[in-house]
C-alpha positions as CSV (number, residue, x, y, z in Angstrom):
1,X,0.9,-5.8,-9.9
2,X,4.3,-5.1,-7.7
3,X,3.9,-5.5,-4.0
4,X,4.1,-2.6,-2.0
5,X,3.7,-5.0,1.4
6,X,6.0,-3.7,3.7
7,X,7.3,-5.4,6.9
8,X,7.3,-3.2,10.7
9,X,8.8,-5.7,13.0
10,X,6.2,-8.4,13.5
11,X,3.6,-6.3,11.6
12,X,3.1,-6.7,8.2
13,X,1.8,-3.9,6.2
14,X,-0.1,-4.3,2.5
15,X,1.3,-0.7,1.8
16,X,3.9,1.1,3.2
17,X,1.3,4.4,3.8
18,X,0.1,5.9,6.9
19,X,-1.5,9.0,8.6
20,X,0.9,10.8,10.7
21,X,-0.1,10.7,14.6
22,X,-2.3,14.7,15.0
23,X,-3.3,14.8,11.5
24,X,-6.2,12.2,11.2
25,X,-7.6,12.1,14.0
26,X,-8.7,9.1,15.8
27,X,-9.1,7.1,12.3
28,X,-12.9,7.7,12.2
29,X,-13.0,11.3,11.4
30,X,-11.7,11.0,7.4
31,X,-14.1,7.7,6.7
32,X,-16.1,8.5,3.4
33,X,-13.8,11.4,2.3
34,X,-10.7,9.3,1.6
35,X,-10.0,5.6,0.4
36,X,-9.0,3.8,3.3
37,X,-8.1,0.8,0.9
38,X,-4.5,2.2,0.1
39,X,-3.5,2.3,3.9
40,X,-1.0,0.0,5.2
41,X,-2.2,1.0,8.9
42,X,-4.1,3.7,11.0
43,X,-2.1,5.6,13.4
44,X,-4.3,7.8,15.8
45,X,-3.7,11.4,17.5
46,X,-1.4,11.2,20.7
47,X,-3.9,9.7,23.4
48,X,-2.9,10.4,27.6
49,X,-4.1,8.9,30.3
50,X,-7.2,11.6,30.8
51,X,-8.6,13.9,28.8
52,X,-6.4,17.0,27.8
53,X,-7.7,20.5,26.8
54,X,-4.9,21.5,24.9
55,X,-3.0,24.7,23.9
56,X,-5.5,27.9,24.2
57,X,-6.6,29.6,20.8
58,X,-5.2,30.0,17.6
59,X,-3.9,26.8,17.3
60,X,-2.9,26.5,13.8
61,X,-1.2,29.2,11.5
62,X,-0.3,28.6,7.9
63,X,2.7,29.4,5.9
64,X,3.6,29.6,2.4
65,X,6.3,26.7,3.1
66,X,4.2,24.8,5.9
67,X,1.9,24.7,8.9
68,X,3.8,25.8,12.4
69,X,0.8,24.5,15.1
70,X,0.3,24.4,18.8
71,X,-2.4,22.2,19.7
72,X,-1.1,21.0,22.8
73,X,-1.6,17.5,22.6
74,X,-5.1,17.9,22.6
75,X,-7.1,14.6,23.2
76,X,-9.8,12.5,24.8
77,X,-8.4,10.0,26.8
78,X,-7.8,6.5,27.2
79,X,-11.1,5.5,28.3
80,X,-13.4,7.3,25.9
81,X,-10.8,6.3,22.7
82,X,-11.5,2.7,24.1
83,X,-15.3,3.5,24.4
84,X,-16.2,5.6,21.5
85,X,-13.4,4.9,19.0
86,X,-11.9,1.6,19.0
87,X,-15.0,-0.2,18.0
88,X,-15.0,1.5,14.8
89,X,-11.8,0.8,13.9
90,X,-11.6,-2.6,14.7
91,X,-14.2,-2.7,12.0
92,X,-11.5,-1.4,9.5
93,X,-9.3,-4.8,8.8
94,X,-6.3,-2.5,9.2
95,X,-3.2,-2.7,11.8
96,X,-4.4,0.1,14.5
97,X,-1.3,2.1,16.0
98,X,-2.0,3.9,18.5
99,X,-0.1,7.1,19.5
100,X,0.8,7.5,23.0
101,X,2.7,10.1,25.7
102,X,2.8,10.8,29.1
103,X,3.8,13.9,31.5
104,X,5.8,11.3,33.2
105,X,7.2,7.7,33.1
106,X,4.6,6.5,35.3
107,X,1.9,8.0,33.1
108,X,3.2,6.3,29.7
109,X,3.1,2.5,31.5
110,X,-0.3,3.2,32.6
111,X,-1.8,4.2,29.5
112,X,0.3,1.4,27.7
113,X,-1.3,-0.9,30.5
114,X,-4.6,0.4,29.5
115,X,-3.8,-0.7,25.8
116,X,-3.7,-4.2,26.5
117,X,-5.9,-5.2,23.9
118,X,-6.0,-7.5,21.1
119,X,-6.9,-5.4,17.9
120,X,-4.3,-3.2,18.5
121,X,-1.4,-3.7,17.0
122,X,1.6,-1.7,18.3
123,X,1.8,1.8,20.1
124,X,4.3,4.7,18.7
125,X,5.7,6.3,21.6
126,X,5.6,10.0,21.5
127,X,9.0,10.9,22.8
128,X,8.4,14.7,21.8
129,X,6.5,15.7,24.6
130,X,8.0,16.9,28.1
131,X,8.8,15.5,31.2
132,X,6.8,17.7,33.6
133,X,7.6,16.3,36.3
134,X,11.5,16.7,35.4
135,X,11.5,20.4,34.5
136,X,9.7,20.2,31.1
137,X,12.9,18.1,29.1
138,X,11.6,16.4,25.8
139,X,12.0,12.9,26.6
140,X,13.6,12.2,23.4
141,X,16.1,14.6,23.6
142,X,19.1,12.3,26.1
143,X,20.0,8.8,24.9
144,X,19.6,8.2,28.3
145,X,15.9,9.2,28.8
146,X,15.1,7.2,25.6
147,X,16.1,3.8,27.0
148,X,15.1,4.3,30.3
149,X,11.4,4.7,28.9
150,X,11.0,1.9,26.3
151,X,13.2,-0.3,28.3
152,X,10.1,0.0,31.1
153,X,7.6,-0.1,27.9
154,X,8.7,-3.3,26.7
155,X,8.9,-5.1,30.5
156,X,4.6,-3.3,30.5
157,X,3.2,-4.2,27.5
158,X,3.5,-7.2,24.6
159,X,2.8,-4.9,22.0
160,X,5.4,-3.5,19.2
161,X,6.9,-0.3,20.1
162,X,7.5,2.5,17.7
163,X,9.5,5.5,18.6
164,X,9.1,8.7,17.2
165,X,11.6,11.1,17.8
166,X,12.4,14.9,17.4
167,X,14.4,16.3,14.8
168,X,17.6,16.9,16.6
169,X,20.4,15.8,14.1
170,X,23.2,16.3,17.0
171,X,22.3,13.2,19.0
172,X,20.4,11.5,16.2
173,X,22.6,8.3,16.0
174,X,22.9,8.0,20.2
175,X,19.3,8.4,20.6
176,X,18.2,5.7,18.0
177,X,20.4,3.4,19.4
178,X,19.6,4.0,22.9
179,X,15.9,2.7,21.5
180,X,16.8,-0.1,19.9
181,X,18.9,-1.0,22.9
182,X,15.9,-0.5,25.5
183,X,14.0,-2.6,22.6
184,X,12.0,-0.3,20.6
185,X,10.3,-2.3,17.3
186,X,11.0,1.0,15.2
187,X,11.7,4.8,15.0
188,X,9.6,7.2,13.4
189,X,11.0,10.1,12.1
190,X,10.7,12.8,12.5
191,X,8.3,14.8,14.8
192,X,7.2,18.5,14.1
193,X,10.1,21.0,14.7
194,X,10.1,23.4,17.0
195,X,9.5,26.9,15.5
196,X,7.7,30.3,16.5
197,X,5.9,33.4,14.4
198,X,5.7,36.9,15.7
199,X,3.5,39.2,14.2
200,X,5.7,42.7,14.2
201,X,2.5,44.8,13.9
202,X,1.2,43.6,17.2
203,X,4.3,42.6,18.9
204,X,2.4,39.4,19.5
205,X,3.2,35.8,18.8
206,X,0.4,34.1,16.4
207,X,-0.1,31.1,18.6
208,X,-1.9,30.9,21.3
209,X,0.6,28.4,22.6
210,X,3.4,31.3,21.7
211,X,5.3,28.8,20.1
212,X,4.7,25.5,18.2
213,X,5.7,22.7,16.1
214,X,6.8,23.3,12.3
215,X,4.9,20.3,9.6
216,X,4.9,20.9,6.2
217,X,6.8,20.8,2.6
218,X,9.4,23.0,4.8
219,X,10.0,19.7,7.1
220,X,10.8,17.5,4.2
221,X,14.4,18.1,3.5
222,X,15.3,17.8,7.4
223,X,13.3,14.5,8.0
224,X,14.6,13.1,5.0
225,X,18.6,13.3,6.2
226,X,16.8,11.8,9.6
227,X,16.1,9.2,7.8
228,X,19.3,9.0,6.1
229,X,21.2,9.0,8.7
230,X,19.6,7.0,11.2
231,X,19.7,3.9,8.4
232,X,23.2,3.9,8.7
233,X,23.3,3.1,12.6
234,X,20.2,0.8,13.5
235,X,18.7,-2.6,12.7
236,X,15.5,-1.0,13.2
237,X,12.5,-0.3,10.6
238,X,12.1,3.4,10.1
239,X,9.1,4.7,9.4
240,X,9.8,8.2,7.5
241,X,7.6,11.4,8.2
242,X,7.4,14.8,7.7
243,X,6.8,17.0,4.6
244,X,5.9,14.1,2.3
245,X,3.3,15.9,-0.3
246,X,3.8,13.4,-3.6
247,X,4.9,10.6,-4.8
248,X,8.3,11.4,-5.7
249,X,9.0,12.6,-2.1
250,X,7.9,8.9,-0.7
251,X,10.1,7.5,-3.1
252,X,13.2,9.5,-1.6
253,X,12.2,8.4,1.7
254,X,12.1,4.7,0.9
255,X,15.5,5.2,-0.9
256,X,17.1,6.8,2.1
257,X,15.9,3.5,4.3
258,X,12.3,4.1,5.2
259,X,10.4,0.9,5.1
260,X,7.0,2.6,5.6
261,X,5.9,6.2,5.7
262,X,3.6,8.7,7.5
263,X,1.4,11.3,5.8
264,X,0.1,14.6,7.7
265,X,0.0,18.3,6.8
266,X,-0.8,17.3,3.2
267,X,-3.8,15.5,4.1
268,X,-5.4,19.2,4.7
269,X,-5.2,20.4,1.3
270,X,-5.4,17.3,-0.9
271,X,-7.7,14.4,1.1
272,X,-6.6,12.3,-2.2
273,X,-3.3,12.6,-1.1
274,X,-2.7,8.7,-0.3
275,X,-4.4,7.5,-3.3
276,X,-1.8,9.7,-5.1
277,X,1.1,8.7,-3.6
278,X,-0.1,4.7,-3.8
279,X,-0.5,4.9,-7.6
280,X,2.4,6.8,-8.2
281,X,4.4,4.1,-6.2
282,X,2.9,1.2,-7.8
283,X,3.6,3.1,-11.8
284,X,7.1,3.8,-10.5
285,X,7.5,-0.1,-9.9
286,X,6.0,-1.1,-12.9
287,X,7.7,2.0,-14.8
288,X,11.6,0.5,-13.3
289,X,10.6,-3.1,-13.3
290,X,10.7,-4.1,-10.3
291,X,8.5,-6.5,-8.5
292,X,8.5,-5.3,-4.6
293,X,9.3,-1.6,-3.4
294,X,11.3,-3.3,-0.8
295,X,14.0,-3.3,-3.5
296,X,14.0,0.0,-3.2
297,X,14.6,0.6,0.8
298,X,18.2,2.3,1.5
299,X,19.2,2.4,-2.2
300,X,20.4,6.0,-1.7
301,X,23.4,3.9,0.7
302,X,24.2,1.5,-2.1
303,X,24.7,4.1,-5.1
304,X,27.5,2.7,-6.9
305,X,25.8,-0.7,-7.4
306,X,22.6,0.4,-8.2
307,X,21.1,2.5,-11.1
308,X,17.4,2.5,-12.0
């Protein structure tokens, strides 16, 4: 059969598949429903330092073109993912990734501190959230900010260090260069884009959280060109996300440089979704005859020496 192993910095990865950070849980929550045997890794939801209530009710709203939610960054906490979750998922023989953020600088290196632990394997750093203590600013959203935080990352912890970003295509190329310069291991992208609904009957916004983050089919064209365009100014591994629904889609990401991807809003509907996507890579392979799906990465970049 082709290989669909897939290299993220030191880690090594038997498929390139993945659950997006918010969209399954803490790794436990989808065991028994879904074949865990087609992931390359487990990524978990966003964990802070303590315990977070999140965004007040409704917290999701569906579209006809996606999901637009406002959770809030909803989570347990270091200590009880340590205490109640972990164990399981050391039990898994997968790479654990675990998703972190912070309020403030000083709150990312502690929980990255707290991390220190041998079956974990990297942590993907949740630059989407604000700097509270800073006026609110996304801390992905200056070059500046960006290295200032993994370049104190990297000088806390050992592990790998994956970035995710927003979608902000005007600063795209400074900001993934300002993390591989403060020594990020890879860039994820992209993050949920900022949206908002207003009901016009009410007057009301349908959040609780009056705005929110956009996920979905509707997130695919704009993650893809992320991806695009971030291959053609960094070294790094990218790791695309964001609207990825089949088969074909994960294709397209790999041929616009991802060299792994992240599944999320289509785990909702179709809990077979990974399964899918992993056969339909591995009969694409087989179909174009080619022996690893790394052949594949940045193809897109390459067009007038490749054909399939």
């Amino acid at each position: 059969m082709a290989s669909l192993e897939t290299t993220i910095g030191p880690l090594k990865l038997k498929t390139p598949l993945m659950p997006a950070s918010g969209t399954f849980g803490y790794g436990d929550e989808y065991y028994g429903i879904l074949s865990y045997e087609v992931l390359g890794a487990i990524v978990t939801k966003s964990l802070s330092l303590n315990p977070k209530r999140g965004n007040p009710p409704p917290r999701i709203h569906e579209l006809p073109y996606g999901i637009l939610n406002s959770i809030g960054l909803e989570n347990i906490g270091i200590e009880r993912f340590l205490r109640e979750k972990l164990p399981f998922l050391e039990k898994l023989n997968l790479p654990i990734v675990v998703s972190i953020f912070g309020e403030s600088e000083q709150e990312f290196l502690e929980v990255a501190k707290r991390l220190k632990t041998s079956s974990i394997s990297a942590l993907e750093v949740n630059l989407s959230c604000p700097n509270v203590k800073e006026g609110g600013m996304l801390f992905g959203s200056s070059p500046e900010r960006v290295h200032h935080i993994i370049s104190l990352l990297k000088d806390t912890t050992p592990l790998p260090l994956w970035v995710k970003l927003p979608p902000d295509p005007f600063h795209l190329r400074e900001i993934v260069e300002a993390a591989e310069k403060g020594g990020a291991d890879a860039v994820t992208l992209v993050n949920t884009l900022p949206a908002m609904i207003i009901d016009p009957h009410t007057g009301k916004p349908l959040l609780g959280g009056i705005t929110g983050g956009l996920s979905g089919k509707a997130l695919f064209p704009v993650a893809l060109r992320m991806v695009y365009e971030a291959y053609k100014c960094t070294h790094l591994p990218i790791i695309g996300a964001g609207g990825l629904y089949s088969g074909e889609e994960a294709i397209s990401f790999i041929m616009a440089g991802a060299s792994a991807l992240q599944i999320g809003s289509a785990i909702f509907s179709n809990p077979n979704i990974f399964s899918e996507v992993h056969d339909y890579l591995v009969d694409f392979l087989k179909e174009k005859n080619l022996p690893d799906i790394k052949m594949l990465k940045g193809k897109i970049h390459d067009m007038e020496n490749f054909a399939l």
